[in-house]
N, CA, C and O atoms as CSV, one atom per row, in Angstrom:
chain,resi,resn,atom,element,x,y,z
A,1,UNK,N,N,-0.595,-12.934,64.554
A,1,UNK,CA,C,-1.938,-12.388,64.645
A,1,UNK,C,C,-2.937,-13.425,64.147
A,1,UNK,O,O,-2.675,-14.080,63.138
A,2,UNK,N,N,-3.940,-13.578,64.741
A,2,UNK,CA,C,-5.230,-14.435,64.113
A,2,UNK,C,C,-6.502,-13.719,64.335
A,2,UNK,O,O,-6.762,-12.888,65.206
A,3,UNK,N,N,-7.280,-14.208,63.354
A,3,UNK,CA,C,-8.370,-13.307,63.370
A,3,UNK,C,C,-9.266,-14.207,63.672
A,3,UNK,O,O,-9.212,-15.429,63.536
A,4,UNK,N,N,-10.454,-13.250,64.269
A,4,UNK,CA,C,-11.471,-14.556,64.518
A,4,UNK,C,C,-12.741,-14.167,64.634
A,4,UNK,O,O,-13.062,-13.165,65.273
A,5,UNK,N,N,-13.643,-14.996,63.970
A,5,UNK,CA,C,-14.889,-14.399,63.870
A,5,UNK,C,C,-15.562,-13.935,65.562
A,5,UNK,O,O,-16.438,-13.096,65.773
A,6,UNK,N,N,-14.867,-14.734,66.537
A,6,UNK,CA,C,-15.535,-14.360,67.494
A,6,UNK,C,C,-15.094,-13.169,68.202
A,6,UNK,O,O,-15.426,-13.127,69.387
A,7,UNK,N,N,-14.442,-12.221,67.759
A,7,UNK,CA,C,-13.486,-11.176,68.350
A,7,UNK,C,C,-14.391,-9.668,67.972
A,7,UNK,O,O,-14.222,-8.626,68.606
A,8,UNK,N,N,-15.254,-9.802,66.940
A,8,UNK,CA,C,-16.381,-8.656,67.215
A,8,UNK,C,C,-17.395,-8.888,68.217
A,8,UNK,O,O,-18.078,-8.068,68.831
A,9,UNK,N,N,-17.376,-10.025,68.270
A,9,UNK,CA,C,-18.571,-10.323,69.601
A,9,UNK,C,C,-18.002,-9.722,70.850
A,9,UNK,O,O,-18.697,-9.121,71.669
A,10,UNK,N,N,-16.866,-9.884,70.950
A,10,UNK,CA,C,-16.360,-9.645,72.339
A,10,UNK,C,C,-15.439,-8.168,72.428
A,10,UNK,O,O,-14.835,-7.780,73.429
A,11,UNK,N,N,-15.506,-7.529,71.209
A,11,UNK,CA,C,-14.939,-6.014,71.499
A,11,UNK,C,C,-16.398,-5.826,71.819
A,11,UNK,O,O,-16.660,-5.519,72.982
A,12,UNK,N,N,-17.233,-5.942,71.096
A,12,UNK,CA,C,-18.830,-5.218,71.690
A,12,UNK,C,C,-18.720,-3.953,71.260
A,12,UNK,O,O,-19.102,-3.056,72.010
A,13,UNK,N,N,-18.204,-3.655,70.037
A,13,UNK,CA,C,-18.560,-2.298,69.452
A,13,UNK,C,C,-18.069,-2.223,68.138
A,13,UNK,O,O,-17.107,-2.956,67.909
A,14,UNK,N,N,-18.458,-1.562,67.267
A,14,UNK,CA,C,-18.254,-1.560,65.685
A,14,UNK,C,C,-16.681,-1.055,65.567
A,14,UNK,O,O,-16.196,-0.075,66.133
A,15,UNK,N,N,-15.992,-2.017,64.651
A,15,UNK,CA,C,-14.576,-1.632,64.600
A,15,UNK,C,C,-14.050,-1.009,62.819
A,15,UNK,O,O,-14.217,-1.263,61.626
A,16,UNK,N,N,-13.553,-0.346,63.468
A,16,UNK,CA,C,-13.262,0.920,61.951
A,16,UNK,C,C,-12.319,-0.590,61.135
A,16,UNK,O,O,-12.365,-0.431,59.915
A,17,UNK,N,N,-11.776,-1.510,61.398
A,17,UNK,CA,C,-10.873,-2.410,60.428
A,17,UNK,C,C,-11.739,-3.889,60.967
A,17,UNK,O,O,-12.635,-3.945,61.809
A,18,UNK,N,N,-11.097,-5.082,60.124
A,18,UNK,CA,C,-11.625,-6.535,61.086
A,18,UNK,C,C,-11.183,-6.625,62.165
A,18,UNK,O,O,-10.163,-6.035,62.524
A,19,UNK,N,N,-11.832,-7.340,62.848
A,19,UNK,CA,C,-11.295,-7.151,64.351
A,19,UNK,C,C,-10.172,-8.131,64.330
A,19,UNK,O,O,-10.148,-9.132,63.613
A,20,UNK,N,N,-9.509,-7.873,64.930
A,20,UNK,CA,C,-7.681,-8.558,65.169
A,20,UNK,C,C,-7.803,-9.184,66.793
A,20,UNK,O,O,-8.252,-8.659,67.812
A,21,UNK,N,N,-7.099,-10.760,66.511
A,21,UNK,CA,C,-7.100,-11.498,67.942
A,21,UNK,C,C,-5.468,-11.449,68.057
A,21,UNK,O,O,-4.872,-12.251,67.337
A,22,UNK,N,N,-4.731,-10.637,68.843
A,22,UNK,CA,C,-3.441,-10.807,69.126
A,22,UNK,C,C,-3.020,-12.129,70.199
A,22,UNK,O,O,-3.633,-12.298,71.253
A,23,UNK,N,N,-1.930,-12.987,69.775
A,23,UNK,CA,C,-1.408,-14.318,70.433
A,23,UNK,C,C,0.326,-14.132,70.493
A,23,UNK,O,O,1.216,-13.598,69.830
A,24,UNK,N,N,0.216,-14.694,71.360
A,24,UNK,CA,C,1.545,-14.682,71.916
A,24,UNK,C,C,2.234,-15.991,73.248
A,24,UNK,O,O,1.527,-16.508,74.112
A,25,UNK,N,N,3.228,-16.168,73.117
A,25,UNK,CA,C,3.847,-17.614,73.453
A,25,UNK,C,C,2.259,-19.044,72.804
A,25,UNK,O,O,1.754,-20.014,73.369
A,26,UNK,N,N,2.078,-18.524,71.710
A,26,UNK,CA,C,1.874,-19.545,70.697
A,26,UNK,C,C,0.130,-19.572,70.762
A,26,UNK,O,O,-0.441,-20.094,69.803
A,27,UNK,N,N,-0.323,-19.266,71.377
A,27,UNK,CA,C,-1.321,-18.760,72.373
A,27,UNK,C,C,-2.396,-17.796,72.029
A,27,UNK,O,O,-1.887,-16.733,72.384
A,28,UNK,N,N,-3.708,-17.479,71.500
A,28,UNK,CA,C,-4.856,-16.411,71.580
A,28,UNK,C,C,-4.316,-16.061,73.150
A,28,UNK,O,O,-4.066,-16.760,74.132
A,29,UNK,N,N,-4.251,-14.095,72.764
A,29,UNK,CA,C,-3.938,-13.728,74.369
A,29,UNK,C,C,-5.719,-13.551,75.344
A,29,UNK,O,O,-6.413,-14.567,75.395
A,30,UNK,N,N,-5.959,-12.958,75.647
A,30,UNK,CA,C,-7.101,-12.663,76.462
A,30,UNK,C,C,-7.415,-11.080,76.566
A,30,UNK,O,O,-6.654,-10.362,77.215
A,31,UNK,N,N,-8.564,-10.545,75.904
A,31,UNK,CA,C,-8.761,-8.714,75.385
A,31,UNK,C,C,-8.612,-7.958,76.818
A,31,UNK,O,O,-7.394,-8.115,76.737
A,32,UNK,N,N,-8.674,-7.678,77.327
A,32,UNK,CA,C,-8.866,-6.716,78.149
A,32,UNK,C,C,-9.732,-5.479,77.918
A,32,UNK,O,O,-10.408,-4.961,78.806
A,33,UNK,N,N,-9.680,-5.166,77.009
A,33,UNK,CA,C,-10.610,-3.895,76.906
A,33,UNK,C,C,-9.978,-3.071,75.657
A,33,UNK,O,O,-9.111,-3.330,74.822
A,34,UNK,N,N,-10.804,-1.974,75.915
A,34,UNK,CA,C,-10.219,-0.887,74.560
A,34,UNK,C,C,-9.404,0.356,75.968
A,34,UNK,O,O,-9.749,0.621,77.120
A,35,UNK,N,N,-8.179,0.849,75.046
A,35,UNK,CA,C,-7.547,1.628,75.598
A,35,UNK,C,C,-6.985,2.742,75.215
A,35,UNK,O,O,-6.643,3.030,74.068
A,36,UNK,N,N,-6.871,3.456,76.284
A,36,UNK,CA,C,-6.251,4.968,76.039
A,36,UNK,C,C,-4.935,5.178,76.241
A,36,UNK,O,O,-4.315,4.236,76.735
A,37,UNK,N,N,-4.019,6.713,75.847
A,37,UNK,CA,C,-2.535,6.359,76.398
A,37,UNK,C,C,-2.681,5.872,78.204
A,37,UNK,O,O,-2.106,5.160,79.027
A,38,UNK,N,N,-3.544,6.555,78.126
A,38,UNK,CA,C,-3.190,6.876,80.382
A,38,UNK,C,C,-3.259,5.250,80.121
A,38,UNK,O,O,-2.220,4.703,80.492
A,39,UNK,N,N,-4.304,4.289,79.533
A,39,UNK,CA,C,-4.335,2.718,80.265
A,39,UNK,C,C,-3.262,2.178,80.069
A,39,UNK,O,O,-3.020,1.264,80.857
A,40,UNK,N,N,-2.271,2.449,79.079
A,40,UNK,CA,C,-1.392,1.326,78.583
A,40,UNK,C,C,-0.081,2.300,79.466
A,40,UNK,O,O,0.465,1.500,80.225
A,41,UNK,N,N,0.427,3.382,79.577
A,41,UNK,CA,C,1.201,3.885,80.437
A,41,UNK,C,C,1.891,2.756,81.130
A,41,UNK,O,O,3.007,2.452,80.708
A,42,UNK,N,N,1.234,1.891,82.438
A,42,UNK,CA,C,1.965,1.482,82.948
A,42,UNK,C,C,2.611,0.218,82.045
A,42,UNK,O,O,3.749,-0.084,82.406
A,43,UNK,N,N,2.145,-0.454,81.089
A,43,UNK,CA,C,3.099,-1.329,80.344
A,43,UNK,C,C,3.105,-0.676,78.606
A,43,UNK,O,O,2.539,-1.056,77.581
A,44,UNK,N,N,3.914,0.311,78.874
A,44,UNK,CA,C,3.661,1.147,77.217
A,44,UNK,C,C,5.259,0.316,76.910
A,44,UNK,O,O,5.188,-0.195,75.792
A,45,UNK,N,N,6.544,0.061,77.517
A,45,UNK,CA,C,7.265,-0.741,76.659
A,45,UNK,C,C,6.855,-1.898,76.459
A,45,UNK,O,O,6.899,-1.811,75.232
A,46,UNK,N,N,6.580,-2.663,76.590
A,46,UNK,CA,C,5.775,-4.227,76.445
A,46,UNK,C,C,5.235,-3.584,74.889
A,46,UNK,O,O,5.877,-3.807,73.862
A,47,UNK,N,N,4.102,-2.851,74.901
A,47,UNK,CA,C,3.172,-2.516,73.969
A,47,UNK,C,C,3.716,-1.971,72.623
A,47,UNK,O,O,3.290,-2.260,71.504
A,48,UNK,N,N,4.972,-0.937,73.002
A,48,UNK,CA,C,5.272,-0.172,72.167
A,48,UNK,C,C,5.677,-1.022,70.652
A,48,UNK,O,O,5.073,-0.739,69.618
A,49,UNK,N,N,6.829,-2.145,70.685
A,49,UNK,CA,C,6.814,-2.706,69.807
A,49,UNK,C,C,5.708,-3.525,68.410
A,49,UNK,O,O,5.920,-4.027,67.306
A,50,UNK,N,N,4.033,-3.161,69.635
A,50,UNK,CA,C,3.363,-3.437,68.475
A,50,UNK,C,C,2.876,-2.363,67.779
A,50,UNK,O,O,2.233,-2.535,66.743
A,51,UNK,N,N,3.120,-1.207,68.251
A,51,UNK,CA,C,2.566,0.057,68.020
A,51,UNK,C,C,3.400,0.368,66.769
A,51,UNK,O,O,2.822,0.645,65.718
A,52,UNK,N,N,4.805,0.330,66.850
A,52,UNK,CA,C,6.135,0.768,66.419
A,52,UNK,C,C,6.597,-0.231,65.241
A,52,UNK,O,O,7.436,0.135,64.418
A,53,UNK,N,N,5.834,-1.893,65.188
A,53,UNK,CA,C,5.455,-2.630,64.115
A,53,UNK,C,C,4.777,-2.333,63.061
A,53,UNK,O,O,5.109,-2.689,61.930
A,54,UNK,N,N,3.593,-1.539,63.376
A,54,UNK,CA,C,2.441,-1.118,62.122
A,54,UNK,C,C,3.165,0.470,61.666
A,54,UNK,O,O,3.557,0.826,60.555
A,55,UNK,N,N,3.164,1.179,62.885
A,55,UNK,CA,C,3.471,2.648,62.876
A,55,UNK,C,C,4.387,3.516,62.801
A,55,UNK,O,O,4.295,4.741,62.867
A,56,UNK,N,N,5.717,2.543,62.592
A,56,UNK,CA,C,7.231,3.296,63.017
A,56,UNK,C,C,7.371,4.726,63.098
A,56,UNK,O,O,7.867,5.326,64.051
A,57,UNK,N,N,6.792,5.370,61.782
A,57,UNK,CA,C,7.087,6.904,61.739
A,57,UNK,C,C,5.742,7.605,62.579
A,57,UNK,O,O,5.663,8.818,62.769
A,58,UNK,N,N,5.100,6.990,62.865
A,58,UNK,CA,C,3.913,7.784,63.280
A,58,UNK,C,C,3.333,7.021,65.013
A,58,UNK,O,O,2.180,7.051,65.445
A,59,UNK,N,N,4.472,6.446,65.652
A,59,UNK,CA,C,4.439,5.985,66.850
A,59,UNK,C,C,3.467,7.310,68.227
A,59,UNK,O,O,2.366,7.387,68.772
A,60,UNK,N,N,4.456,7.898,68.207
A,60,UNK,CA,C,3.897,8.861,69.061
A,60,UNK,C,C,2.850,9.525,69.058
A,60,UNK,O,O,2.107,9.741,70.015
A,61,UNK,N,N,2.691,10.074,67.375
A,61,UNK,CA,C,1.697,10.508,67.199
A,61,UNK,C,C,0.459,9.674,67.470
A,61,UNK,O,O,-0.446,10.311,68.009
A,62,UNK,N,N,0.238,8.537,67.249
A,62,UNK,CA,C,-0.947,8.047,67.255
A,62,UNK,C,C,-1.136,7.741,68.710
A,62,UNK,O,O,-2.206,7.854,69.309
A,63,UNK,N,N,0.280,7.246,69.348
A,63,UNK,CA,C,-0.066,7.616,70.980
A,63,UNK,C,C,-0.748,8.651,71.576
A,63,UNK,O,O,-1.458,8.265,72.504
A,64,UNK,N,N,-0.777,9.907,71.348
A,64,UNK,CA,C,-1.213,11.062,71.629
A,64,UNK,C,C,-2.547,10.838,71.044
A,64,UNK,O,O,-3.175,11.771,71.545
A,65,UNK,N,N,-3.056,10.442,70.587
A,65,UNK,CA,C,-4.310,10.368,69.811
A,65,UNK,C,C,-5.262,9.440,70.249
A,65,UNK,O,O,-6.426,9.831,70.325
A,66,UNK,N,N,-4.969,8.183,70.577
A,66,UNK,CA,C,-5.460,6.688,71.059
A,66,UNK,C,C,-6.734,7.271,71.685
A,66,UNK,O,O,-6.608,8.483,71.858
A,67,UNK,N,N,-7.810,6.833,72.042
A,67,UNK,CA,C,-8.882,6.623,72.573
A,67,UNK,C,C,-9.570,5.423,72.726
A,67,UNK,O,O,-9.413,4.400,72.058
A,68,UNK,N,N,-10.462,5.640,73.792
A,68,UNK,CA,C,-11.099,4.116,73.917
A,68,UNK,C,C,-11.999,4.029,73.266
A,68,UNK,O,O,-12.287,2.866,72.980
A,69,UNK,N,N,-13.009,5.245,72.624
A,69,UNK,CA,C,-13.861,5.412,71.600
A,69,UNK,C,C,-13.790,6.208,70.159
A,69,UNK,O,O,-14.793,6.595,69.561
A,70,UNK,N,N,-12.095,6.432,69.585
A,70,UNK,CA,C,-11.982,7.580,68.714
A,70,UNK,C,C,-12.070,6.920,67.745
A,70,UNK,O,O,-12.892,6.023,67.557
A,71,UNK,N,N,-10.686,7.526,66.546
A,71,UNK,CA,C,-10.857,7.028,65.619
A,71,UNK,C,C,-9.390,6.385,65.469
A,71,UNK,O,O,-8.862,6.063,64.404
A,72,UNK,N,N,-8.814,6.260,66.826
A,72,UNK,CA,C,-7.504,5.594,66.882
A,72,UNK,C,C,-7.878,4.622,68.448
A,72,UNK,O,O,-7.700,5.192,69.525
A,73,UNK,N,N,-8.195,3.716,68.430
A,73,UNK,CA,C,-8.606,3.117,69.708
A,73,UNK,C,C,-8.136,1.861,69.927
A,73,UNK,O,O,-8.396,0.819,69.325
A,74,UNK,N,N,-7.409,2.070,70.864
A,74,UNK,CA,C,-6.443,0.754,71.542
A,74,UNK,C,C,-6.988,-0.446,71.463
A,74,UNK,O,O,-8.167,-0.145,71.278
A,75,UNK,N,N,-6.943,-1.549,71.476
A,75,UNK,CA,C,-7.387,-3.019,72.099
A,75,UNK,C,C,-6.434,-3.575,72.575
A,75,UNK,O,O,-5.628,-4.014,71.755
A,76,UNK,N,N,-6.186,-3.747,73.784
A,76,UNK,CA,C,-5.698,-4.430,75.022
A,76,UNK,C,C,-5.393,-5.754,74.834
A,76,UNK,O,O,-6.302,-6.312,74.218
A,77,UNK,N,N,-4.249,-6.673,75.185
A,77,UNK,CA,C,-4.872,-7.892,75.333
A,77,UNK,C,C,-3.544,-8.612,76.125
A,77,UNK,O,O,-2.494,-8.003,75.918
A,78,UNK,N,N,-3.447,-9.589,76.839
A,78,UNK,CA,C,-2.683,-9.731,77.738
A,78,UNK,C,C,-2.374,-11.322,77.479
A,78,UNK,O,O,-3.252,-12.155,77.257
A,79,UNK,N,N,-1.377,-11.514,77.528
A,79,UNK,CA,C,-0.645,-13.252,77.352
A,79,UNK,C,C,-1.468,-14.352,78.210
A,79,UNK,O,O,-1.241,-14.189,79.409
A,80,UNK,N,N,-2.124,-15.143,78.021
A,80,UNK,CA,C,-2.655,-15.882,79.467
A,80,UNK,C,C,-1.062,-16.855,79.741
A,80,UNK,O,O,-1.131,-16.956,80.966
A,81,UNK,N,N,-0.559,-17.136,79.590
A,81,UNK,CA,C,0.935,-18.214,79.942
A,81,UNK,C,C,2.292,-17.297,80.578
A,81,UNK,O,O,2.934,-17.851,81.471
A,82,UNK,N,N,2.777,-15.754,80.077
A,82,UNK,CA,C,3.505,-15.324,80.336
A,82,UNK,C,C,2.963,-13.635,80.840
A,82,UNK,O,O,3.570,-12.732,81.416
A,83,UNK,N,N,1.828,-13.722,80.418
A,83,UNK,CA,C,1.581,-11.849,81.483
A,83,UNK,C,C,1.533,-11.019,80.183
A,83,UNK,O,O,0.690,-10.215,79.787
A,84,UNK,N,N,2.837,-11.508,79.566
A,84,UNK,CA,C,2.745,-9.845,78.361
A,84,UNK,C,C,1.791,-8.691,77.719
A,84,UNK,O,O,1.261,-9.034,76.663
A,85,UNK,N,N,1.453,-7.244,78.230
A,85,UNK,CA,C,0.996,-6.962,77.367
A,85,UNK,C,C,0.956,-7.096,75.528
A,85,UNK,O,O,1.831,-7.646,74.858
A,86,UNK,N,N,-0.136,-6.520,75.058
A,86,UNK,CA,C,-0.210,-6.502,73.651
A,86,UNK,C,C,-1.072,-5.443,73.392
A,86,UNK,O,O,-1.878,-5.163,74.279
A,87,UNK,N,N,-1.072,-4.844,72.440
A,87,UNK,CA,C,-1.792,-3.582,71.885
A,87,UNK,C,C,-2.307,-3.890,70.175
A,87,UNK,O,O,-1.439,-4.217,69.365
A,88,UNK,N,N,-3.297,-3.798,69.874
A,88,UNK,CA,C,-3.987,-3.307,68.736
A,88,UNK,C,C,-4.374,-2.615,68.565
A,88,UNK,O,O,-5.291,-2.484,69.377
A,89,UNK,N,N,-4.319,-1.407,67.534
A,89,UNK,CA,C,-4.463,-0.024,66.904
A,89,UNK,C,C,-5.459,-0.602,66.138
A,89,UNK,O,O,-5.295,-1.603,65.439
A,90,UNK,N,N,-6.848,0.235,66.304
A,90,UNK,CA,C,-7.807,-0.201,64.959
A,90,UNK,C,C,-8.200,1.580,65.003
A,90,UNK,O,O,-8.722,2.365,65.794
A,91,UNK,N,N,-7.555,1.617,63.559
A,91,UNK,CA,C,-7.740,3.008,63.211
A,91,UNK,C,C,-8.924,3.062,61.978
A,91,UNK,O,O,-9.123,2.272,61.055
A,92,UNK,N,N,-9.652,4.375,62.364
A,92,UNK,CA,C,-10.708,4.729,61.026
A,92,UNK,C,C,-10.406,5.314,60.119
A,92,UNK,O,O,-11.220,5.518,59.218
């Protein structure tokens, strides 16, 4: 994980924690957006392991909960070198 000052600029909305830049194959990935369960559905195994990293006992639940504006709201972000989804939980 790296954080980066420029990663509130580019969620473009006030984040309940610091904003988190997820990287992967060595790499800052690229945001995609904020997400809900329905967005991540089609790559929810890819995702799940980051969900299931912070959340183990409370995986599902917070799945059921996720919003693109709540107080459990996804951030998206996708590998630019290998495709992989990635998920960040910024909970209030």
């Amino acid at each position: 994980h790296c954080i980066s000052s420029a990663a509130s600029d580019v969620y473009k909305r006030q984040a309940w924690q610091q904003p988190v830049w997820l990287t992967h194959c060595n790499a800052p990935c690229v945001f995609l957006g904020h997400a809900d369960r329905q967005t991540i559905e089609p790559f929810l195994a890819e995702v799940l392991p980051d969900i299931e990293g912070s959340y183990r006992n409370d995986a599902q639940w917070m799945l059921e909960r996720m919003s693109t504006d709540g107080m459990i709201s996804g951030c998206l972000f996708r590998c630019v070198h290998c495709g992989r989804h990635r998920l960040h939980m910024d909970v209030g």
